[in-house]
MIVO-454725 format. One line per field, with one value per atom (N, C-alpha, C): residue number from 1; residue in one letter; atom name; x, y, z. Coordinates in Angstrom, 1 decimal, m for minus. Example, Ala and Ser with C-alpha at 12.3 -4.5 7.8 and 13.67 -1.06 7.14 Angstrom:
MIVO-454725
resi <- 1 | 1 | 1 | 2 | 2 | 2
resn <- A | A | A | S | S | S
name <- N | CA | C | N | CA | C
u <- 13.2 | 12.3 | 13.2 | 12.8 | 13.7 | 12.9
v <- m5.7 | m4.5 | m3.3 | m2.2 | m1.1 | 0.0
w <- 7.8 | 7.8 | 7.8 | 7.1 | 7.1 | 7.9
This chain:
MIVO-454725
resi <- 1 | 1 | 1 | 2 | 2 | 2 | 3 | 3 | 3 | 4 | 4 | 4 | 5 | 5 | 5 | 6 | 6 | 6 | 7 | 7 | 7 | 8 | 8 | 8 | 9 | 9 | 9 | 10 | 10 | 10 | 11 | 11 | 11 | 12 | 12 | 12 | 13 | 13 | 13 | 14 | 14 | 14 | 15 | 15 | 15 | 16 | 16 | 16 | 17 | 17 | 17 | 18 | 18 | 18 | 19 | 19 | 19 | 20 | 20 | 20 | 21 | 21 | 21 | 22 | 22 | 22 | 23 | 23 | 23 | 24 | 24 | 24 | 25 | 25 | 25 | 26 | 26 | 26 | 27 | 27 | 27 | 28 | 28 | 28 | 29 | 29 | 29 | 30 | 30 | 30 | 31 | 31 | 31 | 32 | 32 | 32 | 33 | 33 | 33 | 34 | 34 | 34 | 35 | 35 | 35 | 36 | 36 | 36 | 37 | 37 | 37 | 38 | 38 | 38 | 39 | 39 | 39 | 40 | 40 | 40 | 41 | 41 | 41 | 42 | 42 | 42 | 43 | 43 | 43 | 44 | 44 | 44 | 45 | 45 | 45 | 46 | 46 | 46 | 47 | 47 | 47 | 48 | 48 | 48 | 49 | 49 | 49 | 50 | 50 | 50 | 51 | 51 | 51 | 52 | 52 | 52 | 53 | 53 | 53 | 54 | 54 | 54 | 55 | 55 | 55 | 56 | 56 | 56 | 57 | 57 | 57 | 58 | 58 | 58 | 59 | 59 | 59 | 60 | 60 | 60 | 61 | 61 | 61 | 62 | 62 | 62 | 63 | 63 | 63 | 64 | 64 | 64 | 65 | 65 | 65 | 66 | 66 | 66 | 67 | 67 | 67 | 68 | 68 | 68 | 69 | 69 | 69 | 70 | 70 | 70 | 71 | 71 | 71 | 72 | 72 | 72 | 73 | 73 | 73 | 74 | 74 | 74 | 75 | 75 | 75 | 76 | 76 | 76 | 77 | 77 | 77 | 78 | 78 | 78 | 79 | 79 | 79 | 80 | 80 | 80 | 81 | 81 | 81 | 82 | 82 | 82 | 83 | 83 | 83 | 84 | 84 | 84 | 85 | 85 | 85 | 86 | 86 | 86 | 87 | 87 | 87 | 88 | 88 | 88 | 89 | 89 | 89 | 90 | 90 | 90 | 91 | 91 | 91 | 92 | 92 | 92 | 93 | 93 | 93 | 94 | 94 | 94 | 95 | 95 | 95 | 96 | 96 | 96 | 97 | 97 | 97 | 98 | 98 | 98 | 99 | 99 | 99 | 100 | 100 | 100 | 101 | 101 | 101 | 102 | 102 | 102 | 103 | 103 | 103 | 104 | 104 | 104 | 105 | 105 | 105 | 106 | 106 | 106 | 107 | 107 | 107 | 108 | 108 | 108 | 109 | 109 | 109 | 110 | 110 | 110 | 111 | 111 | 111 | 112 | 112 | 112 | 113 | 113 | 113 | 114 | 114 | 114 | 115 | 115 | 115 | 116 | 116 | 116 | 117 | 117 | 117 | 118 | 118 | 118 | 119 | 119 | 119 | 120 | 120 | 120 | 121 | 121 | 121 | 122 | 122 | 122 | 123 | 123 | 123 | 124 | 124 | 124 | 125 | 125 | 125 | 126 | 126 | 126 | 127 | 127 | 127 | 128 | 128 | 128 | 129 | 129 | 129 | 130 | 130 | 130 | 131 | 131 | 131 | 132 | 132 | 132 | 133 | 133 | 133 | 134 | 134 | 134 | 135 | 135 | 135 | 136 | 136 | 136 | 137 | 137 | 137 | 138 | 138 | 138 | 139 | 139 | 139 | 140 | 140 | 140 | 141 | 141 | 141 | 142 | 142 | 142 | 143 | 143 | 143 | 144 | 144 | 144 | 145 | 145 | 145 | 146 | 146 | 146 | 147 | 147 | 147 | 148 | 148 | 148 | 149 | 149 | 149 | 150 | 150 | 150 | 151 | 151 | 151 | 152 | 152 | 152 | 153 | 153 | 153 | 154 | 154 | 154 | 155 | 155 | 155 | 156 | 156 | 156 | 157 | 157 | 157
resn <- X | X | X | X | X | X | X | X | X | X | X | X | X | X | X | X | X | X | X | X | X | X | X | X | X | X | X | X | X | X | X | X | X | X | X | X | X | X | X | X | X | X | X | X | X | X | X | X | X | X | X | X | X | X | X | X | X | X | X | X | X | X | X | X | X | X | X | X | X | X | X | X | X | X | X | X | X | X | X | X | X | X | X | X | X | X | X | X | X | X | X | X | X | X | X | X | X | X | X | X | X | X | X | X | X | X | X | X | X | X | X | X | X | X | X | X | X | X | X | X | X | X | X | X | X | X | X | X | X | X | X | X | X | X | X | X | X | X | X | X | X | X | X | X | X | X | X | X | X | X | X | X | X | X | X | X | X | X | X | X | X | X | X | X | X | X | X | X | X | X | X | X | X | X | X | X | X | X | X | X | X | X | X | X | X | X | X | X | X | X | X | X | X | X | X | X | X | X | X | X | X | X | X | X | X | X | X | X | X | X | X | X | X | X | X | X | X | X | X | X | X | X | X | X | X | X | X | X | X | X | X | X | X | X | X | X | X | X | X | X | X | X | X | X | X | X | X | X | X | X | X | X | X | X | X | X | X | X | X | X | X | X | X | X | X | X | X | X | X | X | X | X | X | X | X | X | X | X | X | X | X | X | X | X | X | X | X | X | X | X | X | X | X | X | X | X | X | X | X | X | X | X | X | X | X | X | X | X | X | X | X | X | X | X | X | X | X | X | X | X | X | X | X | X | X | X | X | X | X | X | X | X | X | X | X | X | X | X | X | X | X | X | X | X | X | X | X | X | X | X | X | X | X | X | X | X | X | X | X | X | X | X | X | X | X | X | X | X | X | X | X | X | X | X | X | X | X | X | X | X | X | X | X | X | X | X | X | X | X | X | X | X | X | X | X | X | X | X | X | X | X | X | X | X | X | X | X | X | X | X | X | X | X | X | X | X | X | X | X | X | X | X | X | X | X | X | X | X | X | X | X | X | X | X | X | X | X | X | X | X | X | X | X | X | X | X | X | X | X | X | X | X | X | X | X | X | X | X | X | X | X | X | X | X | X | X | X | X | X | X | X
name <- N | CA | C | N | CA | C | N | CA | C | N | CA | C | N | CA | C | N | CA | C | N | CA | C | N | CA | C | N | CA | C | N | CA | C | N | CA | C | N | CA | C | N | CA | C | N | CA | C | N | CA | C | N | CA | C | N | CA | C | N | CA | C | N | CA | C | N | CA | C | N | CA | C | N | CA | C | N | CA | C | N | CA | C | N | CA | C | N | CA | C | N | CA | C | N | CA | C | N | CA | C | N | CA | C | N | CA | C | N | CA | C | N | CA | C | N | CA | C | N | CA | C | N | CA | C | N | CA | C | N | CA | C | N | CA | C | N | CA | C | N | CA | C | N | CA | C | N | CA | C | N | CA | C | N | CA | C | N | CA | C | N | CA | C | N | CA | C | N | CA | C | N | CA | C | N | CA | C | N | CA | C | N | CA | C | N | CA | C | N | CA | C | N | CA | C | N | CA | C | N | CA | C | N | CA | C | N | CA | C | N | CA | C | N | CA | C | N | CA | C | N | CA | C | N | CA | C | N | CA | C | N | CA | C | N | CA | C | N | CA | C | N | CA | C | N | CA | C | N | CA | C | N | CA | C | N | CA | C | N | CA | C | N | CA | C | N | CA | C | N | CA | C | N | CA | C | N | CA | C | N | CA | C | N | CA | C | N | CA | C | N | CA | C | N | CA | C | N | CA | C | N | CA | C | N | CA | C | N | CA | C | N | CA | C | N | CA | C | N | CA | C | N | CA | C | N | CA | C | N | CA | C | N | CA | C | N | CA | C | N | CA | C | N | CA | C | N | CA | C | N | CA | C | N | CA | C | N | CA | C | N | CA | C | N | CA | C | N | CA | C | N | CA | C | N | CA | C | N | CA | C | N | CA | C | N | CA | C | N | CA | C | N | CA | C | N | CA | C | N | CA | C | N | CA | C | N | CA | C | N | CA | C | N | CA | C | N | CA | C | N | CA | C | N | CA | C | N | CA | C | N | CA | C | N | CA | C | N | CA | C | N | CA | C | N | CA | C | N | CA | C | N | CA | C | N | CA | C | N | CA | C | N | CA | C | N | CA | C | N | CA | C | N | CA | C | N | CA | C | N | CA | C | N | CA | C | N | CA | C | N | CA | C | N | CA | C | N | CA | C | N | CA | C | N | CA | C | N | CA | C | N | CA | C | N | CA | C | N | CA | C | N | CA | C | N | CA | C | N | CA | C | N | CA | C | N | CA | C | N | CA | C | N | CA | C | N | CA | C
u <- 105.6 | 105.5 | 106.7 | 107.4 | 108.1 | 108.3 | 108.4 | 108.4 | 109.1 | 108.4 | 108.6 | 109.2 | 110.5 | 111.0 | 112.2 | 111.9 | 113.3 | 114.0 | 115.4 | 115.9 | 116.8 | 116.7 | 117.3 | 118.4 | 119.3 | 120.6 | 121.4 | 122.4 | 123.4 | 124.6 | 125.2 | 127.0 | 127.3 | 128.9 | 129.5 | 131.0 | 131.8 | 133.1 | 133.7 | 134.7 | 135.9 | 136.9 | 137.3 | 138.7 | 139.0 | 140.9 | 141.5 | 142.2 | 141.8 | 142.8 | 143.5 | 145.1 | 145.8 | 145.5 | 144.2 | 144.0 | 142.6 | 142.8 | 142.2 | 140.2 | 139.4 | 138.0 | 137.7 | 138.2 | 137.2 | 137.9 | 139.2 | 139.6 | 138.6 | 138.5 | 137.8 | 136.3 | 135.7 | 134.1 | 134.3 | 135.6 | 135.5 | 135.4 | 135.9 | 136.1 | 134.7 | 133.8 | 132.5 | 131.3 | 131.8 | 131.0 | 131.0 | 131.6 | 132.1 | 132.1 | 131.1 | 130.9 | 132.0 | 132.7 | 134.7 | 134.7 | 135.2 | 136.1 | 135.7 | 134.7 | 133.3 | 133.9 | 133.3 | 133.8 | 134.7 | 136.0 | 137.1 | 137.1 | 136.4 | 136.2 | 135.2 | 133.8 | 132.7 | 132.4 | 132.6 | 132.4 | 132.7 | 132.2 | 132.4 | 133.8 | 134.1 | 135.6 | 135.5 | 137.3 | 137.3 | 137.0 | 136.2 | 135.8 | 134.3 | 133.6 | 132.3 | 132.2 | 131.1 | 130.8 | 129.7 | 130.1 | 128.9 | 127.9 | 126.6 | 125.5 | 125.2 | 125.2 | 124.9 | 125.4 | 125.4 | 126.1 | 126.0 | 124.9 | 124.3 | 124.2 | 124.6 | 125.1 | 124.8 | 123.8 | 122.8 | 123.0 | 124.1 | 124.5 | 124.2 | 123.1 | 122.1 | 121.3 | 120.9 | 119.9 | 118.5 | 118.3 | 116.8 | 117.1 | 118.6 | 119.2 | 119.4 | 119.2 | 119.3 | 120.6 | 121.5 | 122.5 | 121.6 | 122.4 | 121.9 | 123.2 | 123.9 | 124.8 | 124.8 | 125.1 | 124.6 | 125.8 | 125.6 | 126.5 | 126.6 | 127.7 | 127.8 | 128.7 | 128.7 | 129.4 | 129.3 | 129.3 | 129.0 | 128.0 | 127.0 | 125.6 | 124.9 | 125.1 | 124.4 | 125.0 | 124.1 | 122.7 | 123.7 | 123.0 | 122.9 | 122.7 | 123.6 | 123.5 | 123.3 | 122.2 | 121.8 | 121.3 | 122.1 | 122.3 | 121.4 | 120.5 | 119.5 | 119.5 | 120.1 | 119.9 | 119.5 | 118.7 | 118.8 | 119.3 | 120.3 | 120.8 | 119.5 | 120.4 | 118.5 | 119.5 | 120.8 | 121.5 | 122.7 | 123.1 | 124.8 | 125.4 | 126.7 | 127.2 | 128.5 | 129.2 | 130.3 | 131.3 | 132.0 | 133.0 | 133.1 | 131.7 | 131.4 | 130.4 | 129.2 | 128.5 | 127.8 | 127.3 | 126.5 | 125.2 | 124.3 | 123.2 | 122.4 | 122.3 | 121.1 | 120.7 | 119.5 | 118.7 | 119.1 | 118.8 | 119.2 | 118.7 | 117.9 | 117.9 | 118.6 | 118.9 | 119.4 | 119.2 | 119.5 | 118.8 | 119.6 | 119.0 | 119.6 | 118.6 | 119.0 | 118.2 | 117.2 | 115.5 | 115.0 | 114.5 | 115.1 | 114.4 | 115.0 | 114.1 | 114.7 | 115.4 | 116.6 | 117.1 | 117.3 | 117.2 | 117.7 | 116.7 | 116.8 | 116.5 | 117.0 | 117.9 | 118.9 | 119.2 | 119.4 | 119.6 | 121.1 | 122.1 | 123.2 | 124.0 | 124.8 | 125.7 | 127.0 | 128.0 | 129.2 | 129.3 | 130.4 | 130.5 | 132.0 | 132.9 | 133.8 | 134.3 | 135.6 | 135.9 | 137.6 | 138.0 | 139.5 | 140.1 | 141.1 | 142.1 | 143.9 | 144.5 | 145.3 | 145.6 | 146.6 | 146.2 | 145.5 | 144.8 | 143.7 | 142.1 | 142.0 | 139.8 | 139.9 | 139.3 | 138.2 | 137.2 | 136.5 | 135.3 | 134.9 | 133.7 | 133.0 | 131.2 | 131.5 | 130.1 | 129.1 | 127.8 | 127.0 | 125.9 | 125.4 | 124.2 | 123.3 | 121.8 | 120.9 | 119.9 | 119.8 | 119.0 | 118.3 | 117.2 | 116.0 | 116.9 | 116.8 | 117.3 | 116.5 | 116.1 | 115.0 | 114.7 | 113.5 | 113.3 | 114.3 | 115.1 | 116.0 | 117.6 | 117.8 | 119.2 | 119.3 | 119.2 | 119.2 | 121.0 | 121.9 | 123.5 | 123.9 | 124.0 | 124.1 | 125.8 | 126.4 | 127.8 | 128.5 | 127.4 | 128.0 | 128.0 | 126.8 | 126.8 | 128.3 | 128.1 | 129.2 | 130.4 | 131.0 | 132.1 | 132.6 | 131.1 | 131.5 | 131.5 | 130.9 | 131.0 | 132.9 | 133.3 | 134.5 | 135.7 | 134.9 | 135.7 | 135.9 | 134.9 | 134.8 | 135.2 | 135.3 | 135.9 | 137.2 | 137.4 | 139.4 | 140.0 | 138.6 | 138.5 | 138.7 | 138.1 | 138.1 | 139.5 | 140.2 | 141.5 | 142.5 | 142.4 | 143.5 | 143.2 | 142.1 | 141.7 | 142.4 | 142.4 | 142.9 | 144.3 | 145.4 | 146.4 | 147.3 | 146.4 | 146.4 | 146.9 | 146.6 | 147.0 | 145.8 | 145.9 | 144.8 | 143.7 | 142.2 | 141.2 | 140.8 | 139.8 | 139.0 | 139.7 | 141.4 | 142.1 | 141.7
v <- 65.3 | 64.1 | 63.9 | 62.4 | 62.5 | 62.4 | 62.7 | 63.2 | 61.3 | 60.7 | 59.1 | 59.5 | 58.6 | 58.6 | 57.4 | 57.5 | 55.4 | 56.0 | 55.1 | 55.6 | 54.0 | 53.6 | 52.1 | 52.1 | 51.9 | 51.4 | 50.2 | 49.7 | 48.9 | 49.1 | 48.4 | 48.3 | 47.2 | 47.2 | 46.0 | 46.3 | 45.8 | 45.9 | 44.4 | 44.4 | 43.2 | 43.4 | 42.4 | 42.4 | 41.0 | 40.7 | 39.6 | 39.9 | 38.3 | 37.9 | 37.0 | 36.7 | 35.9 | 35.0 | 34.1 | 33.4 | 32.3 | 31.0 | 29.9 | 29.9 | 30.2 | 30.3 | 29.5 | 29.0 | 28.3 | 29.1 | 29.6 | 30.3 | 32.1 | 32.1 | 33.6 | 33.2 | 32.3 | 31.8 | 31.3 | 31.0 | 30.5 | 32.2 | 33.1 | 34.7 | 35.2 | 34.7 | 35.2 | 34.4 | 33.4 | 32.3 | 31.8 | 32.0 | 32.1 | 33.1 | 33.2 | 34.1 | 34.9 | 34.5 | 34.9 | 35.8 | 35.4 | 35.0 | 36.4 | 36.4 | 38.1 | 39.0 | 38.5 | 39.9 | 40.9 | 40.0 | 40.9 | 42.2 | 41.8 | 42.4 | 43.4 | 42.5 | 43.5 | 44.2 | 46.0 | 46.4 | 47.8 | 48.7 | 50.0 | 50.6 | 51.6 | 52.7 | 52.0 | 51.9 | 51.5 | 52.4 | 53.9 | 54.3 | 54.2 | 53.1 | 52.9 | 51.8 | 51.7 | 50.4 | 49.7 | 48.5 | 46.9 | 46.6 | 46.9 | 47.0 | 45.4 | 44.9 | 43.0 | 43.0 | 41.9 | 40.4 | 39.4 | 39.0 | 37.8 | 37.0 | 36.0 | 35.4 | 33.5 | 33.2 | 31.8 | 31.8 | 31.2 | 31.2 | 30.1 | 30.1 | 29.1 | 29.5 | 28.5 | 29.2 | 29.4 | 30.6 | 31.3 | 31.8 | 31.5 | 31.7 | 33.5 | 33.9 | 35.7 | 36.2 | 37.3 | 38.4 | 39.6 | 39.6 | 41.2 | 41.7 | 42.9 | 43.8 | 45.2 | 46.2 | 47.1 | 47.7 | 48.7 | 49.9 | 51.1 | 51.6 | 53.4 | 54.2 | 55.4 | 56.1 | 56.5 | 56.9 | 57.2 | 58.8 | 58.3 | 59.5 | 59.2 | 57.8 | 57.9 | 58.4 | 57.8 | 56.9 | 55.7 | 54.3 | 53.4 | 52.9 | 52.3 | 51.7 | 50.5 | 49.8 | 48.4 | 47.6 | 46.5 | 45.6 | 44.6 | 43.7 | 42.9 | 42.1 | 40.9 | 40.4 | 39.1 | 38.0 | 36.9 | 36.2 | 34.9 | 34.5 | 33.4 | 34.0 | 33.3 | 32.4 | 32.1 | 31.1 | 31.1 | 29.8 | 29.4 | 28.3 | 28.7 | 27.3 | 27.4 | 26.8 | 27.0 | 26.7 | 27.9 | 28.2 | 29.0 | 29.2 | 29.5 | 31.0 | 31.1 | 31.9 | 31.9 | 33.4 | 33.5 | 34.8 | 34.6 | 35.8 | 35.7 | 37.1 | 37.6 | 38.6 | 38.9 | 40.2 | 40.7 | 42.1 | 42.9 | 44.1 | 44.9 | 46.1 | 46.8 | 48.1 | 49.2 | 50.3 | 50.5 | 51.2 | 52.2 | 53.6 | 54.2 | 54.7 | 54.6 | 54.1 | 53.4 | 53.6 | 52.7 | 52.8 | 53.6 | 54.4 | 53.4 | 52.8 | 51.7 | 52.9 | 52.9 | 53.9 | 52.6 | 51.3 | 51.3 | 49.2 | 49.0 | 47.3 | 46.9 | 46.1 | 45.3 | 43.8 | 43.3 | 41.8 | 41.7 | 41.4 | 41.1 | 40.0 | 39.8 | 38.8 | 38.6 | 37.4 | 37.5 | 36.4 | 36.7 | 35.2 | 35.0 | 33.6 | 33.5 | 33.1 | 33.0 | 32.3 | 32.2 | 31.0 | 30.6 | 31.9 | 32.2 | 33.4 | 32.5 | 32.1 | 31.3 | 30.6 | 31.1 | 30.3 | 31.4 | 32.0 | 33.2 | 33.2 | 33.9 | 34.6 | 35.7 | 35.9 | 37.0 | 37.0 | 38.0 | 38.0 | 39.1 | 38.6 | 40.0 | 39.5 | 41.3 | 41.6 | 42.2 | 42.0 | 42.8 | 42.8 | 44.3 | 44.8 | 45.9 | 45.0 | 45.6 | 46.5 | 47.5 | 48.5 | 49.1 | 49.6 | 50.1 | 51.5 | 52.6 | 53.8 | 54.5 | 54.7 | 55.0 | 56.6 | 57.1 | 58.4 | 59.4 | 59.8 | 60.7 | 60.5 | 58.6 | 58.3 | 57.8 | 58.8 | 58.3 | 58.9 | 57.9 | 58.1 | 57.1 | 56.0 | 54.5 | 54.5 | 55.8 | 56.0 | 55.7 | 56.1 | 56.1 | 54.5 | 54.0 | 52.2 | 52.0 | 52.1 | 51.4 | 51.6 | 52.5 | 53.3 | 52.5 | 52.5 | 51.6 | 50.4 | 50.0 | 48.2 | 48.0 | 49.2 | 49.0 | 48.7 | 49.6 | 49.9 | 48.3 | 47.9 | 46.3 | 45.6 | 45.5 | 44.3 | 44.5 | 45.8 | 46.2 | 45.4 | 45.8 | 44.8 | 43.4 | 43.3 | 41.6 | 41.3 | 41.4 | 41.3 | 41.7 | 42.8 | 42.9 | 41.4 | 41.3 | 40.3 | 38.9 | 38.8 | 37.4 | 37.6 | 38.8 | 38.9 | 38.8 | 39.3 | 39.4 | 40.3 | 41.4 | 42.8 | 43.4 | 44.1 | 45.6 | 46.0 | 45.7 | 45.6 | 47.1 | 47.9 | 49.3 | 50.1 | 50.3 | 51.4 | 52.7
w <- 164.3 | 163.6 | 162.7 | 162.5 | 161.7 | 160.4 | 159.3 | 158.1 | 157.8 | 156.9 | 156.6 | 155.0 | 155.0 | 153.3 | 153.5 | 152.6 | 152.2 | 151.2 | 151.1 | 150.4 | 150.0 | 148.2 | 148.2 | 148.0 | 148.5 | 148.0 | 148.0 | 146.7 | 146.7 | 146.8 | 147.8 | 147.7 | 147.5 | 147.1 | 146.8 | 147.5 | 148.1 | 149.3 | 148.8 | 148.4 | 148.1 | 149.0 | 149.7 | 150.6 | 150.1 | 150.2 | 150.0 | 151.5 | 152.1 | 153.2 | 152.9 | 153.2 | 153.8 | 154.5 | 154.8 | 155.5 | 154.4 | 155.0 | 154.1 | 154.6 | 153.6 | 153.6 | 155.3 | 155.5 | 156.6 | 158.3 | 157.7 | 158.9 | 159.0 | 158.0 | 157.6 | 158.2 | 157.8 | 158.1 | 159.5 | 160.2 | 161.7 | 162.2 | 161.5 | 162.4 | 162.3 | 161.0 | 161.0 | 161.9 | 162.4 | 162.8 | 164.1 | 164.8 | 165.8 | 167.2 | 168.1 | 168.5 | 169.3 | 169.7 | 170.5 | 169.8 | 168.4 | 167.2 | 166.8 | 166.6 | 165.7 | 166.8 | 168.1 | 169.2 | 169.3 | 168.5 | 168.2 | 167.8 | 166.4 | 165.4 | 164.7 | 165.4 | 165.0 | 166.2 | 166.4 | 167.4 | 166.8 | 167.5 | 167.3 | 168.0 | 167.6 | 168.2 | 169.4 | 170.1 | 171.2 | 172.2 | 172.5 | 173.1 | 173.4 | 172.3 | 172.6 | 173.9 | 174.5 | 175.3 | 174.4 | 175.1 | 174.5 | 175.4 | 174.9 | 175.6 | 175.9 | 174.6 | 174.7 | 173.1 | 173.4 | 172.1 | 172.4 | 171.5 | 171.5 | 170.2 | 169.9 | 168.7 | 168.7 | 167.9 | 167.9 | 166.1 | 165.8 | 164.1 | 163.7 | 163.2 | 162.3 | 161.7 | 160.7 | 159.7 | 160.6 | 160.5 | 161.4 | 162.8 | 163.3 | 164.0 | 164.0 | 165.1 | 165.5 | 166.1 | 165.7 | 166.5 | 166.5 | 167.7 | 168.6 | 168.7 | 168.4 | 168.7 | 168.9 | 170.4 | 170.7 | 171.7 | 171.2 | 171.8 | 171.3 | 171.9 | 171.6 | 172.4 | 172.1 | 172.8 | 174.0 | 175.3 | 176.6 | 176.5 | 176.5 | 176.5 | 175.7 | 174.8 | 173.4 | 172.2 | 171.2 | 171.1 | 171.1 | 171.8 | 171.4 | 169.9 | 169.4 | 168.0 | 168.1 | 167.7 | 167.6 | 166.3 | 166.4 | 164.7 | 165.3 | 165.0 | 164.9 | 163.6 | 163.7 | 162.4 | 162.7 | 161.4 | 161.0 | 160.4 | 160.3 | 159.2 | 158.6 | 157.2 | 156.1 | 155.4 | 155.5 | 154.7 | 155.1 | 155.0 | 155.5 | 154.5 | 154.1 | 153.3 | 153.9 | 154.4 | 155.8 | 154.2 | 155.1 | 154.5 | 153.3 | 152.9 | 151.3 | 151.3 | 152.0 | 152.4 | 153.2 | 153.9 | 154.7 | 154.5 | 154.4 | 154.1 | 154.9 | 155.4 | 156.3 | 156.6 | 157.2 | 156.7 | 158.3 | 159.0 | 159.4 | 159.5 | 160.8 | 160.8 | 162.1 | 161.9 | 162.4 | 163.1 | 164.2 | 165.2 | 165.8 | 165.9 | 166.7 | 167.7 | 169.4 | 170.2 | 169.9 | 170.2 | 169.3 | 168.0 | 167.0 | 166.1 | 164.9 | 164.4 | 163.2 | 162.3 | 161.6 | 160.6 | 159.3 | 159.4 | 158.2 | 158.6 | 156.7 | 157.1 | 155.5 | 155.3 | 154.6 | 154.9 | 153.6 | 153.0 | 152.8 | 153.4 | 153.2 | 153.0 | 151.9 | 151.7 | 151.4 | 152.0 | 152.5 | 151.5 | 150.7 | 149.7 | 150.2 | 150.2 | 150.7 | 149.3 | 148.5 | 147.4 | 147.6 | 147.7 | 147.6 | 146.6 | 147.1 | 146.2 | 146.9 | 145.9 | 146.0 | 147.3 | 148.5 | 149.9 | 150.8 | 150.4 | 151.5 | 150.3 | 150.9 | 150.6 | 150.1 | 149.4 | 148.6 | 148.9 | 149.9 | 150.5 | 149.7 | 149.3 | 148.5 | 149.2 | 149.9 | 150.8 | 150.2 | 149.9 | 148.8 | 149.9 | 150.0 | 150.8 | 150.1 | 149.8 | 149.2 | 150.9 | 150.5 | 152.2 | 151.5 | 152.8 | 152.8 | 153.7 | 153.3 | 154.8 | 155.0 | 156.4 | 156.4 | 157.5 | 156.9 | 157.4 | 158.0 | 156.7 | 156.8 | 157.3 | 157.3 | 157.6 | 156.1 | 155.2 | 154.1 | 153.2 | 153.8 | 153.7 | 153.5 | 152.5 | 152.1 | 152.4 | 152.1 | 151.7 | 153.3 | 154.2 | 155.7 | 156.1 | 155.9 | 156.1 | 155.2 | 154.2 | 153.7 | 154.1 | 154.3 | 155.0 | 156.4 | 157.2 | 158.4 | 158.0 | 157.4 | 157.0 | 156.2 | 155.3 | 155.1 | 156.7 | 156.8 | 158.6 | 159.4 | 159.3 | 160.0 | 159.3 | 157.6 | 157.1 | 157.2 | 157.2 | 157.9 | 159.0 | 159.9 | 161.8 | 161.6 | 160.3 | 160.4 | 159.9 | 159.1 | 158.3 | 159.6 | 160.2 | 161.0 | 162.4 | 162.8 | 162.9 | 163.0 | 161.5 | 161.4 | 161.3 | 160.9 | 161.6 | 162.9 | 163.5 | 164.8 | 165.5 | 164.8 | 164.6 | 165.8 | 166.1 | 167.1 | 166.5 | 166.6 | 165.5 | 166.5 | 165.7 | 166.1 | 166.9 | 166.3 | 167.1 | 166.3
C-alpha cells in the first residue's frame, strides 16, 4: 500500500526577455511556438501534445526518456488576458501515478522594449514527490527554453 502525504509549496521565478509582451504571450500561446520550448532533454521522446488555449480550454504534454517513466502535464487554462496573463491549474504524472496538482500564474509586464514574466506556482506534492525545489528547478529550466526561444538560439540542449 502506498503510504499518502502532500506536501504545500510556493515559488516565485522572474525572467526579463528582450522581446515585446505579446511576442512572449504569442511563444506561450501558440501551439508551434510552445513546442519549441516546452519539452524535456533532447534525449526524451514526445508521447502527444495537444494544445486547445482558451479559457476552459485543456494541454496534454507527455514524454520521457526511452524505458520510462512517462512524465505527463495535464492542464486547464482558468484565465487569459492576451498579452498580460495566463493562469491555470495542472497536474503531474509520472506514468499514471498523479505526483503533484498546482494553480499556476504567468504575469506578462512591459520592462522597457521586452517582458518581465513573473511565474508564481502554488502545489499540492504528492505521496512522497514531496521536492518543490525539483518543480521549480525544471520550470526554471523551461523559462530558460522559452527566452532562448525567442532568441532563436537552441532550446533543451
Amino acid at each position: 500500500m502506498t503510504k499518502r502525504s502532500v506536501k504545500h509549496d510556493t515559488f516565485t521565478i522572474e525572467r526579463s526577455y528582450a522581446a515585446a509582451p505579446a511576442r512572449v504571450f504569442f511563444a506561450l500561446s501558440d501551439k508551434t511556438a510552445k513546442s519549441k520550448w516546452f519539452a524535456g532533454p533532447d534525449d526524451w521522446g514526445v508521447a502527444r501534445f495537444e494544445m486547445d488555449f482558451r479559457i476552459g480550454g485543456r494541454e496534454t504534454n507527455s514524454g520521457g526518456p526511452k524505458g520510462g517513466p512517462v512524465h505527463r502535464f495535464e492542464a486547464i487554462y482558468q484565465d487569459i488576458v492576451p498579452d498580460q496573463r495566463i493562469i491555470y491549474s495542472y497536474d503531474m504524472y509520472l506514468d499514471d501515478r498523479r505526483i503533484s496538482v498546482s494553480l499556476a500564474t504567468m504575469e506578462l509586464k512591459p520592462e522597457g522594449t521586452g517582458t518581465k514574466l513573473v511565474f508564481t506556482e502554488q502545489g499540492a506534492f504528492l505521496d512522497g514527490y514531496d521536492e518543490p525545489g525539483q518543480r521549480q528547478r525544471g520550470t526554471e529550466d523551461l523559462l530558460d527554453a522559452l527566452g532562448a526561444s525567442l532568441k532563436g538560439a537552441p532550446v533543451n540542449a
